[in-house]
C-alpha positions as CSV (number, residue, x, y, z in Angstrom):
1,X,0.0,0.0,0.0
2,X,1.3,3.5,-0.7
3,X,-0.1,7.0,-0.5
4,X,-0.3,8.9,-3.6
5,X,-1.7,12.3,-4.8
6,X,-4.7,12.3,-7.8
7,X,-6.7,14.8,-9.2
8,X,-9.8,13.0,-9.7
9,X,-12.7,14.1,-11.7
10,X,-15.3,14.3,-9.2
11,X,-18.5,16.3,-10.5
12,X,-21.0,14.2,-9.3
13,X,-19.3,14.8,-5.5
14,X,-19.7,10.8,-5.2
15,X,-15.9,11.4,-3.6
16,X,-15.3,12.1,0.1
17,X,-12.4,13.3,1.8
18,X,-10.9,10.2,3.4
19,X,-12.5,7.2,1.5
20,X,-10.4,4.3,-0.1
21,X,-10.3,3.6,-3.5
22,X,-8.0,1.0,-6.2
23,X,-6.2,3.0,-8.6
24,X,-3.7,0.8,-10.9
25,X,-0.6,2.7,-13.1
26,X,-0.9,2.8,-16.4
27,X,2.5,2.3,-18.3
28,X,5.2,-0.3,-19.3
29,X,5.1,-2.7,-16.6
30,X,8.6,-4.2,-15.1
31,X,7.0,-7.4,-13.3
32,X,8.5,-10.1,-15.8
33,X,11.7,-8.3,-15.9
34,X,14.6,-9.6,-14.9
35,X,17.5,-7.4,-13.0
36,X,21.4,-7.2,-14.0
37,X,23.5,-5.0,-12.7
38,X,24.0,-2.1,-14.7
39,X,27.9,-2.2,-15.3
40,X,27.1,-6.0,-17.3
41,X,24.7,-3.9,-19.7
42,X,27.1,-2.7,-23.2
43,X,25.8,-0.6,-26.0
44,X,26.9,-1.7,-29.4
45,X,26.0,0.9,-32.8
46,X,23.3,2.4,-29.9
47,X,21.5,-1.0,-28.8
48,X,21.5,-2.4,-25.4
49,X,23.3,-5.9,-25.0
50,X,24.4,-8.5,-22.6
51,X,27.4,-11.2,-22.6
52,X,26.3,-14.6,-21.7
53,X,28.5,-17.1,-21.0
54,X,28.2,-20.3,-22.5
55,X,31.1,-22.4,-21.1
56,X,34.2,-21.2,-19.1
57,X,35.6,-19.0,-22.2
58,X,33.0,-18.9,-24.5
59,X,30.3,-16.3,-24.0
60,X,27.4,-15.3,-26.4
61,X,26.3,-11.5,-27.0
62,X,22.7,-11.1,-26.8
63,X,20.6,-8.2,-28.2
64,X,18.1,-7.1,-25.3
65,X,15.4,-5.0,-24.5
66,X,15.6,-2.8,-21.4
67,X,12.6,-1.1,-19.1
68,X,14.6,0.8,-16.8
69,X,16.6,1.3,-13.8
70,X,16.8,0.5,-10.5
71,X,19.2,1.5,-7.5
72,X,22.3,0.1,-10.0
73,X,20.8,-2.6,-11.6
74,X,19.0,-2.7,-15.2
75,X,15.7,-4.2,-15.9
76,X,15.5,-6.5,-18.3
77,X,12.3,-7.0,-20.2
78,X,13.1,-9.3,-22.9
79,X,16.3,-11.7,-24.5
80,X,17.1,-12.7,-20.8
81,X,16.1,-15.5,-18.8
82,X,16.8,-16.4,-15.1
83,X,18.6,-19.3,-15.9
84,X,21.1,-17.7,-18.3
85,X,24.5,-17.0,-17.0
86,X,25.3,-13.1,-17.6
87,X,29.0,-11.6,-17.4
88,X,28.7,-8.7,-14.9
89,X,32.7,-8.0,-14.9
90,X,35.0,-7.5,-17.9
91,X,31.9,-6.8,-19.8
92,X,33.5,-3.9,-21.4
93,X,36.8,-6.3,-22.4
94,X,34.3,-8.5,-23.9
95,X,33.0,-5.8,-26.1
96,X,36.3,-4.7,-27.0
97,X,37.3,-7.7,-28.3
98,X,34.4,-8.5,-30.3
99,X,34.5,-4.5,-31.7
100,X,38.1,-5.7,-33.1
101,X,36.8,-8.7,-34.6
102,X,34.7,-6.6,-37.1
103,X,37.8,-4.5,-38.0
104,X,39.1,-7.6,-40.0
105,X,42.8,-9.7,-39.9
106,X,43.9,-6.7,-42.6
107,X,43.9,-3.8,-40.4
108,X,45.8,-5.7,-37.6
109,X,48.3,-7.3,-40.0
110,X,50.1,-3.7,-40.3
């Protein structure tokens, strides 16, 4: 239960001062989301992703959808699921490496 503050159409005066009432938030909801902190989220050409890994030293990078924040941690709406196995350190070293691999063997050959 919380307190909140409405203005509430009331022209027919059917509301009193101190009566209880259901009101429900309209907007994205976060219930199926799933938390990571937010240092394991990287954004590759703009778009949110994670690194899974898959076995000891190989990891997946997964596109995903995000529906906010919360005291550090980002929630994650959809291309996650509980029982995946996200890298939250050395996330960025991941990305770095895969950013490299798109360059080509030609501009590291020099």
């Amino acid at each position: 239960m919380l307190k909140a503050l409405a203005e509430v159409d009331n022209r027919d005066g059917l509301l009193k001062s101190g009566l209880f009432g259901e009101a429900r938030l309209a907007g994205k909801s976060s219930a199926k989301a799933l938390a990571v902190p937010a240092d394991a989220l990287q954004t590759i050409d703009g778009q949110p992703y994670l690194f899974i890994e898959l076995e000891k030293d190989l990891f997946e990078v997964r596109r995903v959808e995000t529906s906010g924040r919360q005291r550090g941690a980002v929630l994650i709406s959809l291309g996650l699921t509980p029982t995946d196995r996200v890298v939250t350190a050395q996330g960025f070293a991941l990305k770095s490496e895969l950013l490299k691999s798109r360059l080509g063997a030609s501009c590291a050959d020099h």
